[in-house]
C-alpha positions as CSV (number, residue, x, y, z in Angstrom):
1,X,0.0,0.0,0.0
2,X,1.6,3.3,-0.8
3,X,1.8,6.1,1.9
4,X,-1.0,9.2,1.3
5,X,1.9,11.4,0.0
6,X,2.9,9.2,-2.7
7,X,-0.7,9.0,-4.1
8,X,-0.4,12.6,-4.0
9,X,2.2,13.3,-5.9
10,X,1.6,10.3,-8.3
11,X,-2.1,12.2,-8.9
12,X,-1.0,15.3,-9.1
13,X,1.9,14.7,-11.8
14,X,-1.1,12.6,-13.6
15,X,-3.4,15.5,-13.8
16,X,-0.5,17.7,-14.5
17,X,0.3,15.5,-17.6
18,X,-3.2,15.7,-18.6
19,X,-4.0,19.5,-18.6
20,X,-0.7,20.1,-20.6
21,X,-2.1,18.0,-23.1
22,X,-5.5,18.8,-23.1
23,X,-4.2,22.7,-23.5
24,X,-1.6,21.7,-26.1
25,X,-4.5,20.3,-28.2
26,X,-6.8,23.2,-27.7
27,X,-4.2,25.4,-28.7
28,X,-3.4,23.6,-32.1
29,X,-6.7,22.9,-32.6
30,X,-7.6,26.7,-32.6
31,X,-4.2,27.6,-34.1
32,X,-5.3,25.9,-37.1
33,X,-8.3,26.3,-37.4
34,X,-9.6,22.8,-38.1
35,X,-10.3,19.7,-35.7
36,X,-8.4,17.6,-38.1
37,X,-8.7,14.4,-36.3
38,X,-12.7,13.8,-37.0
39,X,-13.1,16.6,-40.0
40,X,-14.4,19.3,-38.6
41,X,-13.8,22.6,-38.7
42,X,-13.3,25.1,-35.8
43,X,-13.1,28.8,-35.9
44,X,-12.4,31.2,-33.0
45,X,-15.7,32.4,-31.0
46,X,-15.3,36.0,-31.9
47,X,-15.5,35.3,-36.0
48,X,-18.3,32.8,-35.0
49,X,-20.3,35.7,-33.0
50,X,-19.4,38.3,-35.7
51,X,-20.7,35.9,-38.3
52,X,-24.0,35.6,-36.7
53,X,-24.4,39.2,-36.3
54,X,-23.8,39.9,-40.0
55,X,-26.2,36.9,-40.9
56,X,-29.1,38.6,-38.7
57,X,-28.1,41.7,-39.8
58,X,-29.1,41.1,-43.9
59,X,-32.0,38.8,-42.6
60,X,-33.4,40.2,-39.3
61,X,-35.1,37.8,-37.1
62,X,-34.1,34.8,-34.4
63,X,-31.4,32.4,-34.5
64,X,-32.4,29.0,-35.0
65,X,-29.3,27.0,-35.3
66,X,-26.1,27.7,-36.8
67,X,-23.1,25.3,-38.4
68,X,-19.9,25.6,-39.5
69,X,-18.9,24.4,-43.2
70,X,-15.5,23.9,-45.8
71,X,-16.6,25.0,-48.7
72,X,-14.3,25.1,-51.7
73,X,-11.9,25.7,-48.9
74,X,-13.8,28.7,-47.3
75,X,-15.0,28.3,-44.4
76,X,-19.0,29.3,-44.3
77,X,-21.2,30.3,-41.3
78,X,-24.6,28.9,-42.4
79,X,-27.1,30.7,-40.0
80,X,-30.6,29.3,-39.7
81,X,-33.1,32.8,-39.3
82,X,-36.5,32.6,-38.2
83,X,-38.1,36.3,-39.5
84,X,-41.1,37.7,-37.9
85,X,-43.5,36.3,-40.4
86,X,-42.5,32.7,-39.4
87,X,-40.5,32.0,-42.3
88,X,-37.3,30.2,-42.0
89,X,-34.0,31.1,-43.7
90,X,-30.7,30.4,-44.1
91,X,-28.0,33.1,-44.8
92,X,-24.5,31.6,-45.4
93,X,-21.2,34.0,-44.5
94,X,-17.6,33.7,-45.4
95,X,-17.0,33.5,-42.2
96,X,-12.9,35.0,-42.9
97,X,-14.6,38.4,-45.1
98,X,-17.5,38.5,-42.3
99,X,-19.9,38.7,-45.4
100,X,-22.8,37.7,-46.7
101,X,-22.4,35.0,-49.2
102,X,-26.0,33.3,-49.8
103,X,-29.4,33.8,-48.5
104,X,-31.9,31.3,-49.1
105,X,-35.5,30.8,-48.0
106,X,-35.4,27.2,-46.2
107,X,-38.2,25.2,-46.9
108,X,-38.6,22.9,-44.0
C-alpha cells in the first residue's frame, strides 16, 4: 500500500500531464483552425459571433441554429433565421470576409 503522499504526488503529476495535453491540443486545434482528427472545422468564437451578427443583420429575425462548413476551402457560417413572419431562412457568410455569401429561404 503506498503512503498518502505518494498518491499525492503520483495524482498530481497525472493530472498535470493531462492538462498540458488537453491545453496543447486546444491550442493547435484553434491555431489551425480545423479539428483535423474527425473533419471538422473550428473557428475562433469571436468570428463565430461576428458571423451571426452579420447573418441577422441582412435577414433580421431569431437564431435558430447555426453550423460551421469547408466549402471550396472557405469556411461558411450557415445561420438558420426565423423572420417575424414565421418563415425560415438560411444566410450563409464567409466566415474570414465577415460577409454575406448566400441567402436562401429554407423550406422545412
Amino acid at each position: 500500500m503506498m503512503p498518502c503522499r505518494s498518491k499525492f504526488i503520483l495524482g498530481s503529476i497525472l493530472g498535470s500531464f493531462i492538462a498540458l495535453v488537453l491545453a496543447t491540443n486546444g491550442f493547435w486545434m484553434k491555431a489551425e483552425g480545423n479539428d483535423t482528427r474527425r473533419g471538422r472545422t473550428a473557428v475562433p468564437v469571436e468570428s463565430l459571433i461576428a458571423s451571426i451578427k452579420t447573418a441577422v443583420g441582412a435577414k433580421p429575425g431569431g437564431v435558430c441554429g447555426v453550423e460551421i462548413e469547408n466549402e471550396d476551402g472557405k469556411t461558411i457560417c450557415e445561420v438558420k433565421i426565423l423572420t417575424q413572419d414565421g418563415k425560415t431562412y438560411e444566410v450563409e457568410v464567409d466566415v474570414a470576409a465577415n460577409t454575406v455569401v448566400e441567402i436562401e429561404e429554407d423550406d422545412d
